[in-house]
C-alpha positions in Angstrom: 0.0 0.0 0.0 3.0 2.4 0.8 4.4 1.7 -2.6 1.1 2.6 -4.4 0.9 6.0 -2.1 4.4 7.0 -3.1 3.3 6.3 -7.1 0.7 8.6 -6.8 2.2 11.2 -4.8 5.1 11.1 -7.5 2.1 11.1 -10.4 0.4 14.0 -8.6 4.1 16.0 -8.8 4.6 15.0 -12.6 0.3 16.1 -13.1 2.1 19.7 -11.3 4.8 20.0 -13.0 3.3 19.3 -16.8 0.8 21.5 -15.7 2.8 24.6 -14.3 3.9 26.7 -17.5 4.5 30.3 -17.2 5.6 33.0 -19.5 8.1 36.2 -19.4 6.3 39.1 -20.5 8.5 39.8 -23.8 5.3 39.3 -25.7 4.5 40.6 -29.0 0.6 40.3 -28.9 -1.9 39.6 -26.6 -5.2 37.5 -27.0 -7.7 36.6 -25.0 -10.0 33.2 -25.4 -13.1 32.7 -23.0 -15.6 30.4 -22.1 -18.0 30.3 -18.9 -15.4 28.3 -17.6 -12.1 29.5 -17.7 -10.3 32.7 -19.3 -6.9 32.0 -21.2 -4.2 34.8 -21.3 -2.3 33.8 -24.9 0.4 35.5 -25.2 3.0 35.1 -28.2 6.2 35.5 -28.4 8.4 38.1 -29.9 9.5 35.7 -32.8 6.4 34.0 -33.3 4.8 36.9 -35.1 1.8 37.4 -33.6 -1.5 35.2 -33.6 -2.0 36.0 -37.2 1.1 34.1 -38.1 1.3 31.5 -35.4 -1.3 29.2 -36.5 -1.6 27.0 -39.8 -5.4 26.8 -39.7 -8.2 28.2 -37.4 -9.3 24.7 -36.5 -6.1 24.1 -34.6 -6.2 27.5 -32.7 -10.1 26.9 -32.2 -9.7 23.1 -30.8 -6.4 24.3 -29.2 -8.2 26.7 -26.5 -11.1 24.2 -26.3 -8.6 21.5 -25.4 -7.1 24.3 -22.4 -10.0 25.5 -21.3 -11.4 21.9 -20.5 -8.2 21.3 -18.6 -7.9 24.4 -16.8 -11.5 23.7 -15.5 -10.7 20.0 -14.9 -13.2 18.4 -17.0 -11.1 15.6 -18.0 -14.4 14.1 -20.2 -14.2 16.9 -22.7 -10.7 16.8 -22.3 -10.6 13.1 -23.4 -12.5 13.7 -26.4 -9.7 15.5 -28.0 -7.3 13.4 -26.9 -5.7 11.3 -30.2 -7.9 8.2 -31.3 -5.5 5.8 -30.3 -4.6 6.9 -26.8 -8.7 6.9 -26.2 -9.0 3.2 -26.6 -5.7 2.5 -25.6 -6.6 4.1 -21.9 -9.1 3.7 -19.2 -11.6 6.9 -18.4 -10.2 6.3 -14.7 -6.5 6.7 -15.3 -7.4 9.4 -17.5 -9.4 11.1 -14.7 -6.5 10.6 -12.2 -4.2 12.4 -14.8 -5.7 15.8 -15.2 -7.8 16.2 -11.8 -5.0 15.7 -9.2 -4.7 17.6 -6.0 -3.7 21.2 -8.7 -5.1 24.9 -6.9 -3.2 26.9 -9.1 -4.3 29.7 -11.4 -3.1 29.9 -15.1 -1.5 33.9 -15.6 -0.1 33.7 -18.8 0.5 31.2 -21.7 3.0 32.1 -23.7 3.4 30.8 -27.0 6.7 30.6 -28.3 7.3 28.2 -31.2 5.6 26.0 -33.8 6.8 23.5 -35.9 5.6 20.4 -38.0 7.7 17.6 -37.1 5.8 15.5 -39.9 2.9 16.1 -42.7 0.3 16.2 -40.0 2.1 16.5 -36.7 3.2 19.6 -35.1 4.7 20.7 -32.0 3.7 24.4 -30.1 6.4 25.0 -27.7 5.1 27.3 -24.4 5.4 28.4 -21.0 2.7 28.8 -18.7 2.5 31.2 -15.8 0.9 30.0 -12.4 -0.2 31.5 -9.2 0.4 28.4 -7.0 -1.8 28.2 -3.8 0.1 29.3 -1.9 1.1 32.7 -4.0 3.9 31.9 -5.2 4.7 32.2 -9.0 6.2 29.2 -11.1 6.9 29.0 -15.0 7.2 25.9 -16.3 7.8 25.2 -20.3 6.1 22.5 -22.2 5.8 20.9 -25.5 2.5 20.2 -27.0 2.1 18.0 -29.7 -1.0 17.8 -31.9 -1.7 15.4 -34.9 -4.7 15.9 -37.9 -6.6 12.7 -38.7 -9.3 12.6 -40.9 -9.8 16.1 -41.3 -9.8 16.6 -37.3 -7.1 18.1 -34.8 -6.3 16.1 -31.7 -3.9 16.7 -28.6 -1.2 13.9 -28.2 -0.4 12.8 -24.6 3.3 12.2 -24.3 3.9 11.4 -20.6 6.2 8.0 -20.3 5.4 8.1 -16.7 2.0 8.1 -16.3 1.0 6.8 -19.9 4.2 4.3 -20.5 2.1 1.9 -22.7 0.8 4.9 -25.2 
Protein backbone atom coordinates (compact mmCIF):
# COMPACT_ATOMS: atom_id res chain seq x y z
CA UNK A 1 0.00 0.00 0.00
CA UNK A 2 2.99 2.35 0.78
CA UNK A 3 4.44 1.75 -2.62
CA UNK A 4 1.09 2.64 -4.44
CA UNK A 5 0.93 6.05 -2.10
CA UNK A 6 4.44 7.01 -3.05
CA UNK A 7 3.31 6.27 -7.13
CA UNK A 8 0.73 8.58 -6.77
CA UNK A 9 2.22 11.24 -4.78
CA UNK A 10 5.11 11.11 -7.45
CA UNK A 11 2.15 11.08 -10.36
CA UNK A 12 0.41 13.95 -8.61
CA UNK A 13 4.10 15.96 -8.81
CA UNK A 14 4.64 14.98 -12.63
CA UNK A 15 0.32 16.12 -13.14
CA UNK A 16 2.08 19.72 -11.28
CA UNK A 17 4.80 19.97 -13.01
CA UNK A 18 3.33 19.30 -16.80
CA UNK A 19 0.77 21.47 -15.73
CA UNK A 20 2.83 24.61 -14.34
CA UNK A 21 3.88 26.66 -17.48
CA UNK A 22 4.52 30.31 -17.21
CA UNK A 23 5.58 33.03 -19.52
CA UNK A 24 8.07 36.24 -19.38
CA UNK A 25 6.27 39.12 -20.52
CA UNK A 26 8.46 39.82 -23.83
CA UNK A 27 5.30 39.35 -25.75
CA UNK A 28 4.46 40.56 -29.02
CA UNK A 29 0.56 40.31 -28.89
CA UNK A 30 -1.88 39.65 -26.61
CA UNK A 31 -5.18 37.49 -26.99
CA UNK A 32 -7.67 36.61 -25.03
CA UNK A 33 -10.02 33.20 -25.37
CA UNK A 34 -13.12 32.73 -23.00
CA UNK A 35 -15.60 30.37 -22.09
CA UNK A 36 -18.04 30.28 -18.90
CA UNK A 37 -15.41 28.33 -17.60
CA UNK A 38 -12.14 29.45 -17.72
CA UNK A 39 -10.26 32.73 -19.26
CA UNK A 40 -6.90 32.01 -21.15
CA UNK A 41 -4.18 34.79 -21.34
CA UNK A 42 -2.27 33.81 -24.87
CA UNK A 43 0.38 35.55 -25.22
CA UNK A 44 3.01 35.13 -28.23
CA UNK A 45 6.18 35.50 -28.38
CA UNK A 46 8.36 38.06 -29.95
CA UNK A 47 9.53 35.70 -32.83
CA UNK A 48 6.36 33.96 -33.33
CA UNK A 49 4.85 36.90 -35.09
CA UNK A 50 1.82 37.37 -33.63
CA UNK A 51 -1.54 35.16 -33.63
CA UNK A 52 -2.00 36.00 -37.23
CA UNK A 53 1.07 34.13 -38.08
CA UNK A 54 1.33 31.48 -35.44
CA UNK A 55 -1.26 29.22 -36.51
CA UNK A 56 -1.65 27.04 -39.85
CA UNK A 57 -5.35 26.78 -39.70
CA UNK A 58 -8.19 28.24 -37.40
CA UNK A 59 -9.32 24.65 -36.50
CA UNK A 60 -6.06 24.14 -34.57
CA UNK A 61 -6.25 27.52 -32.70
CA UNK A 62 -10.09 26.93 -32.22
CA UNK A 63 -9.70 23.08 -30.82
CA UNK A 64 -6.45 24.26 -29.18
CA UNK A 65 -8.24 26.67 -26.54
CA UNK A 66 -11.07 24.22 -26.32
CA UNK A 67 -8.56 21.51 -25.43
CA UNK A 68 -7.08 24.26 -22.41
CA UNK A 69 -10.02 25.46 -21.34
CA UNK A 70 -11.37 21.90 -20.51
CA UNK A 71 -8.20 21.30 -18.64
CA UNK A 72 -7.91 24.37 -16.80
CA UNK A 73 -11.47 23.67 -15.55
CA UNK A 74 -10.72 19.95 -14.86
CA UNK A 75 -13.18 18.45 -17.05
CA UNK A 76 -11.13 15.60 -17.95
CA UNK A 77 -14.42 14.07 -20.25
CA UNK A 78 -14.23 16.86 -22.69
CA UNK A 79 -10.74 16.81 -22.31
CA UNK A 80 -10.58 13.12 -23.35
CA UNK A 81 -12.54 13.67 -26.37
CA UNK A 82 -9.74 15.47 -28.04
CA UNK A 83 -7.27 13.40 -26.92
CA UNK A 84 -5.72 11.29 -30.21
CA UNK A 85 -7.93 8.16 -31.31
CA UNK A 86 -5.53 5.83 -30.29
CA UNK A 87 -4.65 6.95 -26.78
CA UNK A 88 -8.66 6.85 -26.23
CA UNK A 89 -8.96 3.24 -26.61
CA UNK A 90 -5.67 2.51 -25.55
CA UNK A 91 -6.57 4.14 -21.88
CA UNK A 92 -9.13 3.66 -19.17
CA UNK A 93 -11.61 6.88 -18.45
CA UNK A 94 -10.21 6.33 -14.65
CA UNK A 95 -6.51 6.73 -15.26
CA UNK A 96 -7.37 9.38 -17.54
CA UNK A 97 -9.40 11.11 -14.75
CA UNK A 98 -6.48 10.59 -12.20
CA UNK A 99 -4.23 12.39 -14.78
CA UNK A 100 -5.71 15.81 -15.17
CA UNK A 101 -7.85 16.19 -11.84
CA UNK A 102 -4.96 15.74 -9.25
CA UNK A 103 -4.69 17.58 -6.01
CA UNK A 104 -3.69 21.21 -8.67
CA UNK A 105 -5.14 24.85 -6.94
CA UNK A 106 -3.15 26.94 -9.10
CA UNK A 107 -4.31 29.66 -11.36
CA UNK A 108 -3.08 29.95 -15.15
CA UNK A 109 -1.54 33.86 -15.59
CA UNK A 110 -0.14 33.68 -18.84
CA UNK A 111 0.51 31.20 -21.67
CA UNK A 112 3.02 32.10 -23.67
CA UNK A 113 3.38 30.79 -27.03
CA UNK A 114 6.72 30.64 -28.26
CA UNK A 115 7.28 28.22 -31.22
CA UNK A 116 5.56 26.04 -33.79
CA UNK A 117 6.75 23.54 -35.90
CA UNK A 118 5.64 20.40 -37.98
CA UNK A 119 7.70 17.61 -37.13
CA UNK A 120 5.78 15.47 -39.93
CA UNK A 121 2.88 16.14 -42.66
CA UNK A 122 0.30 16.19 -39.99
CA UNK A 123 2.07 16.50 -36.73
CA UNK A 124 3.18 19.62 -35.07
CA UNK A 125 4.75 20.71 -32.02
CA UNK A 126 3.72 24.45 -30.08
CA UNK A 127 6.45 25.01 -27.65
CA UNK A 128 5.11 27.27 -24.43
CA UNK A 129 5.41 28.39 -20.98
CA UNK A 130 2.70 28.75 -18.72
CA UNK A 131 2.49 31.22 -15.83
CA UNK A 132 0.87 29.97 -12.42
CA UNK A 133 -0.24 31.50 -9.24
CA UNK A 134 0.39 28.36 -6.99
CA UNK A 135 -1.76 28.16 -3.80
CA UNK A 136 0.14 29.31 -1.91
CA UNK A 137 1.08 32.71 -3.97
CA UNK A 138 3.95 31.91 -5.23
CA UNK A 139 4.67 32.23 -9.02
CA UNK A 140 6.16 29.23 -11.09
CA UNK A 141 6.90 28.98 -14.96
CA UNK A 142 7.20 25.87 -16.27
CA UNK A 143 7.75 25.18 -20.31
CA UNK A 144 6.10 22.49 -22.19
CA UNK A 145 5.84 20.86 -25.50
CA UNK A 146 2.53 20.22 -26.96
CA UNK A 147 2.12 17.97 -29.73
CA UNK A 148 -1.02 17.79 -31.94
CA UNK A 149 -1.75 15.41 -34.87
CA UNK A 150 -4.68 15.85 -37.94
CA UNK A 151 -6.58 12.72 -38.65
CA UNK A 152 -9.29 12.60 -40.86
CA UNK A 153 -9.81 16.12 -41.33
CA UNK A 154 -9.78 16.63 -37.28
CA UNK A 155 -7.12 18.09 -34.79
CA UNK A 156 -6.29 16.07 -31.69
CA UNK A 157 -3.93 16.66 -28.63
CA UNK A 158 -1.21 13.92 -28.23
CA UNK A 159 -0.39 12.82 -24.64
CA UNK A 160 3.29 12.23 -24.32
CA UNK A 161 3.89 11.43 -20.65
CA UNK A 162 6.18 7.98 -20.28
CA UNK A 163 5.40 8.13 -16.71
CA UNK A 164 1.98 8.09 -16.28
CA UNK A 165 0.97 6.85 -19.89
CA UNK A 166 4.22 4.27 -20.49
CA UNK A 167 2.07 1.90 -22.71
CA UNK A 168 0.75 4.91 -25.23
Amino acid sequence: MKKISNILRTGHLVLLLSLIICGVGLAAEVEKGTTDQTEINMVYGPETNGPEHFWPDSSLKEIFLIYWKARLSRDWQEARKIEAPYFQEMTRPGRYRLYMTGPKKDELIEMLLLQFSWEEKNLCKIGMELKFRLANGRMEKVYLDEWWVKAGGEWYHVVRDDFFFPEV
